[in-house]
Steps between C-alpha positions, in 0.01 A plus 500: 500500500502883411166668554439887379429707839442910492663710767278733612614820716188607655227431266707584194669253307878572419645185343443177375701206613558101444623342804390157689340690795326791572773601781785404273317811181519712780837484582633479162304780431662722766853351401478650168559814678833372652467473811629292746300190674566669823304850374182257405274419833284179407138632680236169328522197278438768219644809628845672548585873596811710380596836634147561599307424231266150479498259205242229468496217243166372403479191247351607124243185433523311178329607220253265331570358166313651233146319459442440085 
C-alpha cells in the first residue's frame, strides 16, 4: 500500500513522494537525480545520504474527511 511521505533536507521540505516505506521515498527521491545505488549510503529506517547531503522521509498523516 502506497502512503504519501515528504523528504525533508534539513528542516525544509523538497519533494513529495508515494512509496510503501519511509526508507524506500527516500531513496527514490535521491534516484531521481540519477545516481547510482552505490553513491546512496542508507544512515536510518527513514534516512539516506548522497554526495554529502542528508534526506529524511517523514510520513504526511491522512487528512480527515470533511465533517457536514
Amino acid at each position: 500500500m502506497s502512503k504519501k511521505y515528504e523528504i525533508r533536507s534539513g528542516r525544509r521540505t523538497v519533494s513529495m513522494q508515494h512509496s510503501s516505506s519511509a526508507l524506500q521515498a527516500a531513496v527514490d527521491y535521491v534516484r531521481t537525480f540519477g545516481c547510482r545505488n552505490d553513491e546512496i549510503t542508507i544512515l536510518g529506517v527513514d534516512t539516506v545520504a548522497w554526495r554529502g547531503a542528508r534526506f529524511s522521509a517523514v510520513l504526511v498523516p491522512a487528512e480527515p474527511p470533511p465533517v457536514e
